[in-house]
C-alpha positions as CSV (number, residue, x, y, z in Angstrom):
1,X,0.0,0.0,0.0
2,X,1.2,3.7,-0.5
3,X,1.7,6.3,2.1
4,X,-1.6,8.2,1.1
5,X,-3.7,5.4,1.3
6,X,-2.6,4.6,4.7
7,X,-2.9,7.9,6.0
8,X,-6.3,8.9,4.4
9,X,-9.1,6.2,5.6
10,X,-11.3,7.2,3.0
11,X,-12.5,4.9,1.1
12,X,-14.0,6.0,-2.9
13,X,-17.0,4.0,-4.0
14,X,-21.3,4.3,-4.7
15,X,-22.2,7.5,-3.7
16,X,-18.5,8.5,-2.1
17,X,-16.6,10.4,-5.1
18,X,-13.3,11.3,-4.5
19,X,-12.6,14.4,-2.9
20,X,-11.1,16.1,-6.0
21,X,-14.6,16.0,-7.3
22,X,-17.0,16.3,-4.9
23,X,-18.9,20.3,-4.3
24,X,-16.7,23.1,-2.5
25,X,-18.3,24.4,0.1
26,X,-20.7,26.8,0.1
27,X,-20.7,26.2,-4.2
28,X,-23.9,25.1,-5.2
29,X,-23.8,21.9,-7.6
30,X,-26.3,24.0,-9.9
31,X,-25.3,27.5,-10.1
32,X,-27.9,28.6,-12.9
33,X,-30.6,26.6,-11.1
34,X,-33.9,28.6,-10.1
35,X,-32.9,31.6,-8.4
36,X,-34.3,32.5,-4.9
37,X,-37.5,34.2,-5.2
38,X,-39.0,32.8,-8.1
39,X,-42.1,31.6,-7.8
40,X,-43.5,28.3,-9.2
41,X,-47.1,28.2,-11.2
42,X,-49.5,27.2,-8.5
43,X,-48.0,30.3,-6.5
44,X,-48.9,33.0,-9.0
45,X,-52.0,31.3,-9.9
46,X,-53.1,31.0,-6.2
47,X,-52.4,34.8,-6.0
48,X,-54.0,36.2,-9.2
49,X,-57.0,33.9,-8.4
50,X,-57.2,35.8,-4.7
51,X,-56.8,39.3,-6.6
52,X,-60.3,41.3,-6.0
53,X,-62.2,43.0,-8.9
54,X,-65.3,45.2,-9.2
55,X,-68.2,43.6,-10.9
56,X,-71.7,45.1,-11.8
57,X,-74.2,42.5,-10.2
58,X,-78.1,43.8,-10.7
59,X,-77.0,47.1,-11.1
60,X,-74.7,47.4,-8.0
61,X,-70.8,47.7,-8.1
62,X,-69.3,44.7,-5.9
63,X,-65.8,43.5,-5.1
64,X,-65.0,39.8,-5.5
65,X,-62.0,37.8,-6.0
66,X,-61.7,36.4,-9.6
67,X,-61.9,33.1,-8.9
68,X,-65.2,34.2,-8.3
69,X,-66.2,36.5,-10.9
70,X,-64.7,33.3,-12.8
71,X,-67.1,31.1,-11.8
72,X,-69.9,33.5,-11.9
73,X,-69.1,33.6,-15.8
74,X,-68.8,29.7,-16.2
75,X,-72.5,29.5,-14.2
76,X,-74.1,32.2,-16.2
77,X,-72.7,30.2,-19.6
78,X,-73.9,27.2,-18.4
79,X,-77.2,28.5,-17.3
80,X,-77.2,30.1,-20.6
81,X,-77.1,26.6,-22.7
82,X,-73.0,26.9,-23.5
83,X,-72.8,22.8,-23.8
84,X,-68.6,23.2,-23.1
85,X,-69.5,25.9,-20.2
86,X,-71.8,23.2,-18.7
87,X,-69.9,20.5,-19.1
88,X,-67.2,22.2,-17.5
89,X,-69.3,23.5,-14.9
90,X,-70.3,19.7,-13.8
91,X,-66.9,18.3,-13.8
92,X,-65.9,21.6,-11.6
93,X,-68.7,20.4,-9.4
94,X,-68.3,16.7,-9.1
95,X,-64.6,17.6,-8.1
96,X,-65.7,19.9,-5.1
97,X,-68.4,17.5,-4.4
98,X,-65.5,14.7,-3.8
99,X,-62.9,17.0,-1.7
100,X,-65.7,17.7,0.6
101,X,-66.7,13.8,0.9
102,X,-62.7,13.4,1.2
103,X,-62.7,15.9,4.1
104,X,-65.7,14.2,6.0
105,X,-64.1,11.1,5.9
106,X,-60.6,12.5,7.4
107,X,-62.1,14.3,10.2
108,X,-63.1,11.5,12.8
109,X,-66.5,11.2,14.8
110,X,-67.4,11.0,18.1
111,X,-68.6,7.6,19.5
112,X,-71.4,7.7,22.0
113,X,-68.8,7.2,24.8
114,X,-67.4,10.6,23.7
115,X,-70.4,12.8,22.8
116,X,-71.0,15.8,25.8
């Protein structure tokens, strides 16, 4: 055996490189990666969504978010016969309609041992 491998236990292998080539520290191992900050897709949508707008409703200026005034339109298409709003409109539905049975189901009941 040499000198250096006697001296330096370390042993190169799966997931060990050798020290010549692992990351300095304090260097990232993907300097042009996403800078800190940026936001990803669902962020910016979640905020534009919760953005408020003012809408004429029956004559009468209102502020809702647009998510709202979104689903205001869809409805009104819908109601309106629009065949791709309504079908829309129904598969946005069904979709709520199954978080909230989801949710039911995760929140656990009282027994009648535990009822007040």
């Amino acid at each position: 055996m040499s000198e250096t491998q006697e001296t330096n236990p370390y042993r190169v292998g799966y997931g060990k490189p050798p020290k010549k080539a692992q990351f300095q520290r304090g260097r990232s191992g993907n300097p042009k990666g996403r800078p800190k900050g940026a936001l990803n897709i669902s962020t910016v949508l979640e905020r534009t969504l919760r953005e408020v707008v003012v809408i004429n409703e029956n004559g009468r200026r209102k502020q809702v978010t647009k998510m709202e005034a979104a689903v205001k339109q869809l409805v009104n298409q819908a109601a309106s016969g629009d065949l791709a709003a309504l079908r829309q409109l129904t598969a946005l539905a069904a979709s709520a309609e199954q978080r909230s049975v989801d949710a039911e189901a995760e929140t656990p009941s009282l027994n009648e041992a535990d009822a007040p």
